[in-house]
N, C-alpha and C positions, 0 to 999 in steps of 0.2 A: 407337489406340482412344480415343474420347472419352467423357471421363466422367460420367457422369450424375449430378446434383448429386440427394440426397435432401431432398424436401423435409416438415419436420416435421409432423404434423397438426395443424390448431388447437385450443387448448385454449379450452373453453368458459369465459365469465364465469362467474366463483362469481355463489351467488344471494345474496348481500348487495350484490355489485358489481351485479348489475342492477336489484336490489329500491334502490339509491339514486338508478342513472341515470335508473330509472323517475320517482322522486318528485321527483328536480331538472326531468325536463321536465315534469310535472305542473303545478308551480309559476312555472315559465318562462311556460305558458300562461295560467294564473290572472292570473297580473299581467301579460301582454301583454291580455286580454281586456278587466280590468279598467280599464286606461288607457284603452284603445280606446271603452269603452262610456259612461264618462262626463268631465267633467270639473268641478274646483273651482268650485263657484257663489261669485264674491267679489262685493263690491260695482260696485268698477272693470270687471269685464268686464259688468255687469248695465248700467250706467250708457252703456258701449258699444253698447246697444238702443237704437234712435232708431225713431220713429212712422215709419211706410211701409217699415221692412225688410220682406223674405218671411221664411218659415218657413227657408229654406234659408240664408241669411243670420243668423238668430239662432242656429241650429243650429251654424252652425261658430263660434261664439261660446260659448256656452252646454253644447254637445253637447247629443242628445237628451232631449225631457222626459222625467219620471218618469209622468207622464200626462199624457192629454190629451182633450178631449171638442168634438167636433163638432155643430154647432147646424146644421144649414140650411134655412134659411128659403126662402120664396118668392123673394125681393128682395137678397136676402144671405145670405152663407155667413159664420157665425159659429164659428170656431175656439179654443180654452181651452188652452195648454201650461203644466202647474205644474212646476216641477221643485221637490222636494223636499232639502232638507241636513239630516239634522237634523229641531230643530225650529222652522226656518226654512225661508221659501216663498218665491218670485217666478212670478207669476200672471202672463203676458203673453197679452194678447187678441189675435188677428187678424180683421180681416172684411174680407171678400176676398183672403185670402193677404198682406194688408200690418197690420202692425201699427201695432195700436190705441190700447191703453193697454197698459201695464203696471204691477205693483205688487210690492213686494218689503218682505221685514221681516228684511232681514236690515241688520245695524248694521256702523259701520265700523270 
């Protein structure tokens, strides 16, 4: 005769063990987001902005602005990204997707 092993029922998590695994991944995601969404505006990587980049090029640099404002003209497409730190700024201009000027107050 073969024996049939019993097997125990699961016991459920206490609700303090899940009310923390909750909050640990809560937090897991906050700062996986938060990396993700921006990064350090320093001078050195600002400095790495050269006339005729794209948008897409200063972006993996910079990550996304904190805004930004569209101008388009008849003759040219005028673009505005500021990213903000603070109470420090770096304004880079584009017209026509390449960069124009830029400006920054932020110190070394």
């Amino acid at each position: 005769m073969t024996r049939m092993r019993l097997m125990r029922p699961m016991r459920p998590m206490s609700a303090a063990l899940v009310t923390v695994s909750r909050f640990i991944l809560v937090l897991m995601l906050v700062l996986m987001l938060d990396s993700c969404s921006s990064k350090r505006i320093t001078k050195a990587n600002v400095d790495q902005v050269t006339d005729g980049m794209s948008k897409k090029q200063v972006e993996s640099i910079l990550g996304p602005p904190t805004s930004l404002k569209n101008d388009d003209f008849v003759i040219t497409k005028k673009t505005t990204y500021v990213y903000r730190q603070g109470k420090e700024t770096v304004t880079i201009v584009f017209k026509d997707d390449k960069v124009q000027s830029k400006d920054s107050t932020l110190s070394d």
